[in-house]
Structures are given as C-alpha cells and as structure tokens.
LOFI-960577 format. One record per atom (N, C-alpha, C, O): x, y, z. Coordinates in steps of 0.02 Angstrom, whole numbers, plus 50000, padded with zeros to 5 digits. Example, Ala and Ser with C-alpha at 12.3 -4.5 7.8 and 13.67 -1.06 7.14 Angstrom:
# residues 2
506604971650390506154977550390506604983550390507124983450423506424988850354506844994750357506455000250394506705005750402
END
This chain:
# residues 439
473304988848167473534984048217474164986448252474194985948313474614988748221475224992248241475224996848285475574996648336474735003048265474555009348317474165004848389474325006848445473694999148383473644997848459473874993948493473694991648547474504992448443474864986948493475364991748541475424990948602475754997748493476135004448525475605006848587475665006248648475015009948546474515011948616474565007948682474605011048735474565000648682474454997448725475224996548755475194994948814475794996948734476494999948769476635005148805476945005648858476245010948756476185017048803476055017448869476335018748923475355015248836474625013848919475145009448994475085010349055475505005748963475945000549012476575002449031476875000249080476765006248994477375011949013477295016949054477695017949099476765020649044476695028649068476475026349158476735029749202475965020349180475865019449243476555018449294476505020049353477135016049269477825014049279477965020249309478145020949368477885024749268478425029649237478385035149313478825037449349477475035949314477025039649353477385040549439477625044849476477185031649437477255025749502478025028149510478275027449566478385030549465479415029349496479485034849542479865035049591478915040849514478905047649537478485050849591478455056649610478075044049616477585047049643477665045149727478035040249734477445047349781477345045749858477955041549875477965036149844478475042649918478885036649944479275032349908479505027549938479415033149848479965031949811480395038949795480295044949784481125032049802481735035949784482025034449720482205028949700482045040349687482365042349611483005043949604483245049249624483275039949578484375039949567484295043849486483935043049437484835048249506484885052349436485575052349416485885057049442486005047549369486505047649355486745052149318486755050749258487045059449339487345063649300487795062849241487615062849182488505061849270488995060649238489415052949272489345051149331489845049149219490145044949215490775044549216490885045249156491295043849241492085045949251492365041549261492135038149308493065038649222493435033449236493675033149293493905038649309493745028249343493935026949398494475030449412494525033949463494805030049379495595035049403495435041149418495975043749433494895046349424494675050249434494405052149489493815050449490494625056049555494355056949616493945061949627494225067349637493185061949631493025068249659492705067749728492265063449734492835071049777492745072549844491995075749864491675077849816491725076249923491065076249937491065085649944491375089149983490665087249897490715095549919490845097449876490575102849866491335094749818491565097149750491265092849678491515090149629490635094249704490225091349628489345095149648488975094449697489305097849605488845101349595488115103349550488235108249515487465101249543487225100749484486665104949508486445105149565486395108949445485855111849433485565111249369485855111449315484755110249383484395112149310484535118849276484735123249314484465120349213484655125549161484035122749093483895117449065483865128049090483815129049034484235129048958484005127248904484825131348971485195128848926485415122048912485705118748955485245118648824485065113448818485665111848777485785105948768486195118048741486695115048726487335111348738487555107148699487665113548807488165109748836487955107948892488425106148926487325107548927487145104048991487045095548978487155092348926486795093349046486745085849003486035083549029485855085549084485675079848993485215079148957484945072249001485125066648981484535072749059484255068049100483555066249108483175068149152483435062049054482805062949034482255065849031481685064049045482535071749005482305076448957482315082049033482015087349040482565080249060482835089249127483545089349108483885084149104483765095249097484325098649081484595096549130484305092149163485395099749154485645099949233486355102049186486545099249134486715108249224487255111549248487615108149295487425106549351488225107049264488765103149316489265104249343489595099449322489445105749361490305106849415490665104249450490575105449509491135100349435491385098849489492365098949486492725100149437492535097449546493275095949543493465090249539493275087249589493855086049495494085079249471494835079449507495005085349502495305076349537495825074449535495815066749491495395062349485496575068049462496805060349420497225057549443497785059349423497215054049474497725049049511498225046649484498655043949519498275047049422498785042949385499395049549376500005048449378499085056249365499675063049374499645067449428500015072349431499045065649492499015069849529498555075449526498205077849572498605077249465498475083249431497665083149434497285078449417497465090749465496705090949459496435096949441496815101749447495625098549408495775103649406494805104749383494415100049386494605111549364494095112449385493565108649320493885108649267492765105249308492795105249246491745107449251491325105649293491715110549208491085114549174490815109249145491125106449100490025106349169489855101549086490355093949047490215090149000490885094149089491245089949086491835092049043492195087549024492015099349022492465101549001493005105349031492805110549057493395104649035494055106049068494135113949073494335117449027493895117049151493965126549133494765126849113494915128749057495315124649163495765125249107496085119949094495825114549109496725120049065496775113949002497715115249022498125111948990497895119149065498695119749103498835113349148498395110249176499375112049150499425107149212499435108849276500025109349295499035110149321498745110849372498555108749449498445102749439498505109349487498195105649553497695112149582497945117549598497055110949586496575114049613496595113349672496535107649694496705120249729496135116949794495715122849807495905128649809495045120149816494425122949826494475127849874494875126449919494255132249876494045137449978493295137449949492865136049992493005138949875492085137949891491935135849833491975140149788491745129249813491365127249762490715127549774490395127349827490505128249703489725132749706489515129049629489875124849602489075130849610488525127849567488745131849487488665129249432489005138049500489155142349449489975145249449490145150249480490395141149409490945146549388491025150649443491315149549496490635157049418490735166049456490695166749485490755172449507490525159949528490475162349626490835158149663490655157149721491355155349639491665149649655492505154649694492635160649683492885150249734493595155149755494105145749747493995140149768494525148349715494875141849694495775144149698496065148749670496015139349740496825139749713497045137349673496645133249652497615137249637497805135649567498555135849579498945140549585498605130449580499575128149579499815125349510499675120149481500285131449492500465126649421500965122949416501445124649451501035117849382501605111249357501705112049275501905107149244501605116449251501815116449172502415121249181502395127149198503185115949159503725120649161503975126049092504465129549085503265124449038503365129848984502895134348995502835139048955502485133949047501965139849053502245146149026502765146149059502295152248986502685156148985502415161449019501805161849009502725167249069502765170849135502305167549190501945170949227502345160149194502205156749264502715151249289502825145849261502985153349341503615150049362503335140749388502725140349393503625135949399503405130149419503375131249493503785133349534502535128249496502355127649580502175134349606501975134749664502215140149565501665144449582501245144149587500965139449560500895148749624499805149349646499845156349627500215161249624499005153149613498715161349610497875158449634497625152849639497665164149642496745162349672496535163949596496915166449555495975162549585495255163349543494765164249605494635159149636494465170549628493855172549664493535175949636493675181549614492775171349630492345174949582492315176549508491975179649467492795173149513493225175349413493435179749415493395183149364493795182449473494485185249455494925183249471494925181649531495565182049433496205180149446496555183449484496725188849459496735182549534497315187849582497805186549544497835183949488498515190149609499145189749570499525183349602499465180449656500035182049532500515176549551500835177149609501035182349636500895170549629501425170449718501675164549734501405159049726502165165649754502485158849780502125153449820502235147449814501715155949859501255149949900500575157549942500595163249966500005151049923499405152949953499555151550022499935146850032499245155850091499575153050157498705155150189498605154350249498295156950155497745157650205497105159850164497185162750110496635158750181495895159250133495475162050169495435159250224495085167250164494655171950199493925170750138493915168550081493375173350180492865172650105493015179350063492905178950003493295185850090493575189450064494035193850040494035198750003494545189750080495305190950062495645183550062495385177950067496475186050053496945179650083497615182450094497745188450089497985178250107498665178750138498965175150081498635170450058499735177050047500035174250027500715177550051500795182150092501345172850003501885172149998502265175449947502155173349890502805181549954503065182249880503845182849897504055188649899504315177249909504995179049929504995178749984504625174250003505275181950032505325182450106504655186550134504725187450195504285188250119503755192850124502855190550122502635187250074502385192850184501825189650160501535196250144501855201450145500735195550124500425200050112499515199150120499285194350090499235201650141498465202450114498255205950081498425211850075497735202150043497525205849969496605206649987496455203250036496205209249965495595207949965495395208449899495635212849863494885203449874494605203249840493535202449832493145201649785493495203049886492635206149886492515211549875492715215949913492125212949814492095221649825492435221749763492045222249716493045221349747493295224949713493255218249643493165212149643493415224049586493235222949518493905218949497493805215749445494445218349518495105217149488495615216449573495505218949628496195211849550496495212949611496605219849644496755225049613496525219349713496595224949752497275225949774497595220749780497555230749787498165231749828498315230349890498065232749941498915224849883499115221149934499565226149999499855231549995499465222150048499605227750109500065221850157499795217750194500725222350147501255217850185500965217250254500725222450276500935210650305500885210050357501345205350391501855203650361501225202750455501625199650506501255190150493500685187850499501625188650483501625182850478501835175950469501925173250415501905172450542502675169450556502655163250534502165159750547503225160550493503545152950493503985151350542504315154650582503945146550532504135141350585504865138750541504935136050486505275140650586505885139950570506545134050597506535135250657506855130950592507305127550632508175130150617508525129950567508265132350681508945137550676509525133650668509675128450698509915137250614510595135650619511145140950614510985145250573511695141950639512065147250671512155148550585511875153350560512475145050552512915147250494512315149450470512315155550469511605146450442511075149650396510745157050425510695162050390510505156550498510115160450536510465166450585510185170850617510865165650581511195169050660511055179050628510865183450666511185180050570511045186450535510375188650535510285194750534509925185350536509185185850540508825190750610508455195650611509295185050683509165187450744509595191850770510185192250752509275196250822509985200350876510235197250903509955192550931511095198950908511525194050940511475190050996511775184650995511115191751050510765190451103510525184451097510735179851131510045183651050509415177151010509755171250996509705165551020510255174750934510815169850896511235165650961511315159550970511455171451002511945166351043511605161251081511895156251100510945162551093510665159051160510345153251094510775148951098510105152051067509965148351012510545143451004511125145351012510345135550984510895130950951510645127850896510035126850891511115125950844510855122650784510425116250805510635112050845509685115950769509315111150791508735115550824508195112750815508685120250854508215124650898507685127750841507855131050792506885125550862506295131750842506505135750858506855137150907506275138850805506075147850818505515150650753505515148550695505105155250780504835157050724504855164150702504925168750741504815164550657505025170950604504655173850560504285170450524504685180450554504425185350501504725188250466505085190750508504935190450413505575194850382505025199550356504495198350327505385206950381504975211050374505605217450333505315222350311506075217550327506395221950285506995221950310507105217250348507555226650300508065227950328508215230550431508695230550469507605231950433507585231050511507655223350544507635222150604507725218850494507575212450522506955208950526506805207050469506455206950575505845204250559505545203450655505835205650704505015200150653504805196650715504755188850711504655184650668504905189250790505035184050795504965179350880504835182250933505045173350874504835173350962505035164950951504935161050905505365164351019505475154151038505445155351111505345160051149505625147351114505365145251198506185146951230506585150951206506245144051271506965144951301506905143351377506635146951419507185137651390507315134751473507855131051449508005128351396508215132251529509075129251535508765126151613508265127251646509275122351618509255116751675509055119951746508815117251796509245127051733509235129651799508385132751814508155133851870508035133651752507395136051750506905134451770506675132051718506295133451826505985130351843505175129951758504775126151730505395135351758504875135351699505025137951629505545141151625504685137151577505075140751513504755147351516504275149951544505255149051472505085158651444504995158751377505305155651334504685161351373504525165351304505005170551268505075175751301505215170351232505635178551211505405179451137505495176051087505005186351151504475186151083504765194951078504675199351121505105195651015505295200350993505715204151035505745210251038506195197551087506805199851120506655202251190507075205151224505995200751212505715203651254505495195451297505185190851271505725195451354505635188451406504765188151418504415193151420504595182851424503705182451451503815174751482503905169351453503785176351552503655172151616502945167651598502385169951601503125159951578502595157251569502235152251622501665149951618502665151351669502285148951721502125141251701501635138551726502505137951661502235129751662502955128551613503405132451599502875123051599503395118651557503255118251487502725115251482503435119451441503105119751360503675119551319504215122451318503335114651280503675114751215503475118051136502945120951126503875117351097503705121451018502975118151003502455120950987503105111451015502305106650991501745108251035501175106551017501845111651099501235111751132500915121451159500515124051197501505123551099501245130651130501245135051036501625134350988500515140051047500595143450988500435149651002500165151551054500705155150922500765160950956500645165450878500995164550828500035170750883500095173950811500145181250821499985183350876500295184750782500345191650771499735194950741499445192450693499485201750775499135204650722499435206550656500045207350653499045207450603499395209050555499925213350520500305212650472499705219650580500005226950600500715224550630501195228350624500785217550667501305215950717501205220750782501715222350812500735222550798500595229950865500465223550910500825223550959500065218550904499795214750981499785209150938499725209150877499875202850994500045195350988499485191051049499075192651093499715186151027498905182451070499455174451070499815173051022499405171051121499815164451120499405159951162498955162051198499535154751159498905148551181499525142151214500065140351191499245140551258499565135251284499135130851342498955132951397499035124651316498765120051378497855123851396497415124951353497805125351478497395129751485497535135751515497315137651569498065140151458498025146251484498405150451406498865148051373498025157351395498335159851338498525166551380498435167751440498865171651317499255176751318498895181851272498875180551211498515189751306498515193051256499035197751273499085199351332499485200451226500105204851229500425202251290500945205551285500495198951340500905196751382500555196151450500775195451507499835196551421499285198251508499025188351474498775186351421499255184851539499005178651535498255177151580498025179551631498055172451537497415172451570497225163951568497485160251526496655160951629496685155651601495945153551580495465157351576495955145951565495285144851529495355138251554495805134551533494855136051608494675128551642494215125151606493635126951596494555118551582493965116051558493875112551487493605107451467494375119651449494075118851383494765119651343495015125051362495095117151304495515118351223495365122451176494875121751140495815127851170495725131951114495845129751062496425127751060495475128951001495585127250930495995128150891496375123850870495975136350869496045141050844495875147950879495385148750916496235151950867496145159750876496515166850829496895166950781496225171450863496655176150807496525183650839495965184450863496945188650841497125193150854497135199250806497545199150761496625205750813496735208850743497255216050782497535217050836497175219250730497545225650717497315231150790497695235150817496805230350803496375235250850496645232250925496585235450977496895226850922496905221750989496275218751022496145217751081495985217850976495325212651007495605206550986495875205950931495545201851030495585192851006494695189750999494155192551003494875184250990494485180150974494595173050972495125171050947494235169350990494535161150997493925157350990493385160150998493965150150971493305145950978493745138451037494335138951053493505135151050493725129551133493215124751130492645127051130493265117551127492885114151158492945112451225493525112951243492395109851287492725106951309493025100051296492875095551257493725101051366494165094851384493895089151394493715088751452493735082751351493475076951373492915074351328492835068251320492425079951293491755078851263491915080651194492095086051170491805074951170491955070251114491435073451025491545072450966490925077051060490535080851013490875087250989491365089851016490525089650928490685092950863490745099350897490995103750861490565101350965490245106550977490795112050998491355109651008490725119251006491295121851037490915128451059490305128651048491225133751089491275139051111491645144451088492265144751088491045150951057491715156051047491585161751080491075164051105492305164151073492355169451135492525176651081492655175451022492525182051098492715187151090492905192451139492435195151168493595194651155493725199351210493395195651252492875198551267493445191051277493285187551333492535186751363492365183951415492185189751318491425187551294491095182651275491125182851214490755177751292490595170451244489805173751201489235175251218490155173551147489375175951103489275170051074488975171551022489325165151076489065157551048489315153251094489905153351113488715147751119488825142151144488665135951132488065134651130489095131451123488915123551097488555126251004488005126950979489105126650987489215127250901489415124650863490015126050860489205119250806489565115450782489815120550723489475121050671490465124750734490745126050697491095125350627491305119650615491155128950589491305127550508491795132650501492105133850553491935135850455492415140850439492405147550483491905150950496492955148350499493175152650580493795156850561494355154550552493595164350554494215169150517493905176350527493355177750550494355180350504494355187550521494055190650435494195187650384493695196150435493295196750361494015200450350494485200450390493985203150296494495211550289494475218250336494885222850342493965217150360493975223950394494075221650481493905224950531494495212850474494685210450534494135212050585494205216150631493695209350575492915205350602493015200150610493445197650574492685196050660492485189150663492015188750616491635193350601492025180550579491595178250553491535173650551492025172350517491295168950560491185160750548490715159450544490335164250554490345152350524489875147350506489525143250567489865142550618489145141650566488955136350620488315134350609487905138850596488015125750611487635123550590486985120150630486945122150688486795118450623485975115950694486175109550664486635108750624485635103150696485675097650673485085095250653484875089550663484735100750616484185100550591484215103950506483765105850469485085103550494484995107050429485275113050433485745114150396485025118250480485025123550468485845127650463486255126850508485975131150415486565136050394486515141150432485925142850433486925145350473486975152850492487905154950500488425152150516487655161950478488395165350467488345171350514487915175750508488855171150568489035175350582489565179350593490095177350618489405188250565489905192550559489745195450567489185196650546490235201550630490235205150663489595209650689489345214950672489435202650755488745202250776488095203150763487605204450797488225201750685487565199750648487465191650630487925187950615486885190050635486715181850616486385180150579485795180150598486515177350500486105177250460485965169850434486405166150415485295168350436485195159450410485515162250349485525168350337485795157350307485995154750272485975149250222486305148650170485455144850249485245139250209485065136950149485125131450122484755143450127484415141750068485175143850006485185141449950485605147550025485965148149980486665144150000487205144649972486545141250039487265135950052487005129450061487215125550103486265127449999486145122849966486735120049899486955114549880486795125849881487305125549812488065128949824488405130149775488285130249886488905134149917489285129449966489075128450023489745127149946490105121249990490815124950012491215126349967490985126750085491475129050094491925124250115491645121350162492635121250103493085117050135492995117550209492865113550254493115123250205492965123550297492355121650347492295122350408492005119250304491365116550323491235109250330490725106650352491735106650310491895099150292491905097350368492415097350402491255095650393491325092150460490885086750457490315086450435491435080550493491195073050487490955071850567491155074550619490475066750557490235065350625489515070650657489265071450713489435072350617488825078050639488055072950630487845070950576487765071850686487075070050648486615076250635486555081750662486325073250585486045079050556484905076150555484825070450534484455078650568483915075850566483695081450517483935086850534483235081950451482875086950421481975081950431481785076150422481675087650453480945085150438480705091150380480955096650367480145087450353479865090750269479265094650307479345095750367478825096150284478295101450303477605096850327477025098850334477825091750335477115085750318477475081350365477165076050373477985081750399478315077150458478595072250443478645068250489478855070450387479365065650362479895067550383480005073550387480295063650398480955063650416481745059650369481845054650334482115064550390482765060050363483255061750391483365067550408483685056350402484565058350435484905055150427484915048950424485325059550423485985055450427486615056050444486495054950503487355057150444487785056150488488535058150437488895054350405488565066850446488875068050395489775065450394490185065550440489855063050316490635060450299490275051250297490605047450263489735048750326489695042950357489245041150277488965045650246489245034150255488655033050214488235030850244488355029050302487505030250213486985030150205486285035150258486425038450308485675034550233485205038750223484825036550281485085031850311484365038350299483675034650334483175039850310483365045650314482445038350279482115041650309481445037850293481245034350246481045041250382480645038050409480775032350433480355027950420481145031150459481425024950489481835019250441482165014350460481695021450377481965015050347482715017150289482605020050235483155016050301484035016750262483435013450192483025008950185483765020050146483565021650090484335021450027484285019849967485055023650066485385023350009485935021050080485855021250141486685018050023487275016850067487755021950064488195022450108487705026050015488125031950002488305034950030487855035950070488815038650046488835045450073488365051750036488265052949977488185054150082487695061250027487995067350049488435067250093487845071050030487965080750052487525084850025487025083349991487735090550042487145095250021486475093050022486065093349975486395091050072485495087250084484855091350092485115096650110484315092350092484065099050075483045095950060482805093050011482765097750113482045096450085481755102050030481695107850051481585100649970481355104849920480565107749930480205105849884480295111349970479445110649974479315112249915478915108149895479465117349863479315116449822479125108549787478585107149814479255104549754479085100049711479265096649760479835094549750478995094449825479085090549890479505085049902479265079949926480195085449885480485080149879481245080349923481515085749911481595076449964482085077449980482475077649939482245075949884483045079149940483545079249891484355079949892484495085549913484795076949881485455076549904486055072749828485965069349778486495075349854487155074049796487455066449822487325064149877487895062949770488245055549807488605054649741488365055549685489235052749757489755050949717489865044749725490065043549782489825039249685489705033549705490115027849622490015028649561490475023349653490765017649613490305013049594489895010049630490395012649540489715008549499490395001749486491005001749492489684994749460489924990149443490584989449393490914984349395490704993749359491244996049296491794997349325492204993149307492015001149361492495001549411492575008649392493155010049378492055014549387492065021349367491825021449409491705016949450491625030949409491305035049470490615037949431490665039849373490005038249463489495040949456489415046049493489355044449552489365054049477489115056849502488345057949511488025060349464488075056449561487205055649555486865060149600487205062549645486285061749595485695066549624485165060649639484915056549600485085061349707484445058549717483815061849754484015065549799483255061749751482705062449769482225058549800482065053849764481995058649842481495054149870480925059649896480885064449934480405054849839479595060449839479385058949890479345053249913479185064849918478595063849962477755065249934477255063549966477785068449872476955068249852476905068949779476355068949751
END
C-alpha cells in the first residue's frame, strides 16, 4: 500500500516537474543568498555549470561555479569571492577592469586598508591580471586589457602584462595631473617665466619627469587678450576662442614627442588645429608615432551612438561604444555593440565578433545604460530589453522586473538566458540565473 501511494506522488510530481521546463516557461535559479548589507553590481556576478561537485553549489542536482564581487556597506570594504569564499581575507577594496566566470582570466585592482599588512603600505594598489600580481604602487591611474598606468612617488609608468609570465618591466612615461599653483609650493617645479605669470589659485597641469623638471601646459589670458593661449611646455599656442581649465583638455604621448588637445569644436594635434562641426569629442589619445585617435557624438542626439576617427579617418560610424584605449603596442582598440546582442572588438583594423566569449567576460567599460537591445532565437522568438533598466519582454509579454545582464540565446538547450541580482522578501540579495525555454 505504501509503494503505491509514493508511486502515485511520483506519477504527480514528475508531470510538474516536466511542465516547469518545458515550451514558454520561465525558470528562476537562486544561486546564492547574501545579507543585505552586501552590494553586488550588474557585471560582477558570475555563474557557470562545473562538474566539480565539491565547493560548487548544488541547484538541483546542476552544479554551478560562482564569482562574484560583494561590497559591505557597513566597512566599505569589498573584495573578490570564489563559491562564496573570500579569494582574499586582507582588508581591501576591489575594483574590477574584467570580471569573468574564472579566477585566471579576470584583471582586478586591489587597494589595501590593513595598516599591519607587513611590506604593504596603507592605501596602496596593485593589479591581479590573469593571476598575476603586478607591482605595488601608490595609485592605479589607467586600465588597458593589456597593460596599465600607474603611480609611484612623483613618477608614472606603463607596465604590460599580456604575454608575459610575471610582471614586465615598467617604462616611465608622460602623464599629467592636474595641479592648482601656489608660488611658495610650485614656483620650483616651473621656469621662471611660468612661475611669474602664474598666481596662487591658478590650474596648471604637470608631469615630473626628473631633475630636468617635467611637462607641463595652462591657459593664460589677461584683460588685454582677445583670446586665451595655451603655453604647453613654455611654448605659446594661439587658440582662437575663449576657454577655460573646465572646458579644454590636453594629453601627451607617452614618449612626451606629440600632444593632442580638444576644446569645444575644435582640437590640436602638436599645435596644427583643426575643427570638427557637429559633433563632441569624448575621449581621445595620442601615441608615441603621432597618430591620434578620438571617438564624438553628435551635438544634440541623445543616443548611445558615436564616431571614431583615426588620423582623421572615420573607420566606424554610429557605434555604441564600450571600452576605448591604446593596446601596448599603442593601437587602437575598443568594443562596440549591435542592438541585436552582438559583441565586436576592434584592434588595429581588425574586427572580431566577440559574443560568444563576452557571454562570461564583463568589462567596466562596457557598462552602458540606455541601450535597447532586441535578441531573436533561431525559431523567431524574441526578447528585449533596455540595458541598466529592469525588466524583460519576450514575445511581447514582460516576463521579469529585474534588471538582467549578460543576456544570451543558448541554441544549444534552446533557452534564453540571463544573470539578475535581486532583493528578496528577507531583506537579502539573491543572486539568480534565469532561463526561459523555448522547447
């Protein structure tokens, strides 16, 4: 009597079970559970199935590999965690440049706050790329996918780390702070010339590059000037409009050989001005060889989209841009996305989709809100949605309220599929995976 009363639970169970998984239903997969005081951000939580059944966690009866970055609100303090275990256990503040699905492919900064650390000073960084630790430095100042820029004293430097097995040897470059002058602190820094024409209270920006002094460059108009000047390494540049520190910028190649400056609609390469109708420069950058590079939307239009230029070339038009930088061998490279899903990277005039592996590869610099996004499945289902924004649609009908990321049609086992960090009734955080079958 016992075995067919179970049989007959089974039989009434298993149709449930079938039905949760089958055509047009959506399946919530609650990973992990985290006390509310715990922040994790869209891009920095990560899950994969594994086979390994000892420290993964255990979702009815599918494994899954976890990653993500936690901040704690109550110390600030955040930091990376494996499986739900703490990679390290220092007092810390993480910030991401690429969370990824695995440890070893991940590039992470690391600021420490433990004042007994012993040989790590308080409020130092150092990178972890790829699982390797670079070297200690006073401040991280720039993130490449395969180098960066830091700080050590008065001095910056680039390091690369793609390629190589262990930190690589750093190679001092030009690279200016932004300074506010005062005669008694600064006047030794500049040539007398600079210092005198300078008053306490005045931008200027600065490089310290050794006992020669450094580079350097500010604005400068007196009452009598119809327009301001430039004086960039003591040398006058006729700018032809009215500008201030807040509305004009200006970078060095790394070499310090050629400079590139942006203002309003018109920039500067080495001192040859040029203009640009229409459109706002973003960002730009200038390498060692003297090629520039810039990306611009236009003036007025309110979309994600932009334009990039090279040497005064437009090799991309209307791009919703993502991460925008020079490789090591000072190449262009950046990201840019369709609104159909699709990932592509390009570096130095090669274009490569990308999609299938920046399913599980979240770059900060990619963090763009306001994008609609449409994916159709192989069978013409549809879904979209409206990235940074919550909730889902697909096939016409809002399926979740969440925010999602990493969204992704699986043809394999035909199912859409996407990440959501989401506050449950308890007043914790759920990190969850959802799916919605299509067969």
């Amino acid at each position: 009597m016992k075995k067919t009363v179970i049989l007959a639970i089974i039989l009434a169970i298993v149709p449930k079970l079938v039905k949760a998984q089958g055509a047009g239903t959506l399946e919530r997969v609650p990973i992990i559970t985290l006390d509310g005081y715990y922040n994790v951000r869209n891009g920095e939580f990560q899950a994969k199935t594994t086979m390994e059944t000892n420290t993964s966690f255990d979702v009815n009866g599918i494994h899954y590999q976890v990653l993500y970055i936690a901040k704690n609100e109550n110390t600030g303090l955040s930091t990376v965690y494996l499986n739900g275990q703490p990679k390290w256990f220092q007092k810390i503040m993480v910030r991401p440049f690429l969370t990824t699905d695995d440890w070893k492919t991940g590039i992470f900064v690391i600021k420490y706050y433990d004042k007994d650390q012993p040989g790590i000073g308080y409020g130092m960084e150092t990178i972890y790329a790829r699982n390797v630790r670079q070297e200690l430095c006073d401040s991280i100042v720039s993130i490449g996918d395969d180098g960066f820029v830091y700080k050590i004293g008065q001095k910056y430097y680039y390091a690369k780390y793609r390629g190589v097995a262990s930190a690589s040897q750093p190679v001092q470059i030009v690279w200016l702070e932004r300074k506010v002058y005062s005669k008694e602190d600064d006047a030794s820094l500049l040539p007398k010339e600079d210092a005198d024409r300078l008053s306490d209270g005045d931008v200027y920006h600065f490089c310290y590059w050794g006992n020669d002094g450094g580079y350097y460059y500010y604005l400068y108009r007196d009452d009598y000037m119809p327009y301001t000047i430039l004086v960039n390494n003591g040398q006058p540049v006729e700018l032809y409009g009215v500008y201030s520190d807040e509305d004009f910028r200006l970078k060095y190649s790394y070499n310090g050989e050629h400079w590139m400056a942006v203002a309003d609609k018109y920039f500067w390469i080495d001192g040859r001005m040029k203009k640009l109708d229409g459109f706002q420069i973003s960002d730009f950058f200038v390498n060692d060889e003297g090629d520039y590079f810039y990306k611009a939307a236009k003036i007025g239009d309110e979309g994600k989209n932009e334009t990039i230029v090279a040497n005064g070339e437009i090799i991309r038009k209307d791009a919703c841009v993502g991460y925008f930088n020079l490789n090591a061998e000072q190449k262009l490279v950046f990201h840019f996305f369709s609104n159909n899903g699709q990932c592509f990277v390009y570096e130095d005039g090669q274009i490569a989709n990308k999609t299938e592996e920046f399913r599980t590869f979240f770059y900060e610099d990619d963090r763009i809100d306001g994008m609609n996004v449409k994916l159709t499945s192989n069978n013409k289902h549809t879904l979209e949605f409206v990235s940074g924004q919550g909730g889902v649609t697909i096939d016409g009908a809002r399926r979740v309220a969440s925010v999602p990321f990493q969204v992704y049609y699986d043809s394999k086992h035909g199912f859409f599929r996407w990440n959501s960090i989401e506050p449950n009734r308890e007043g914790k955080t759920d990190l969850v995976i959802y799916k919605y079958h299509l067969k």
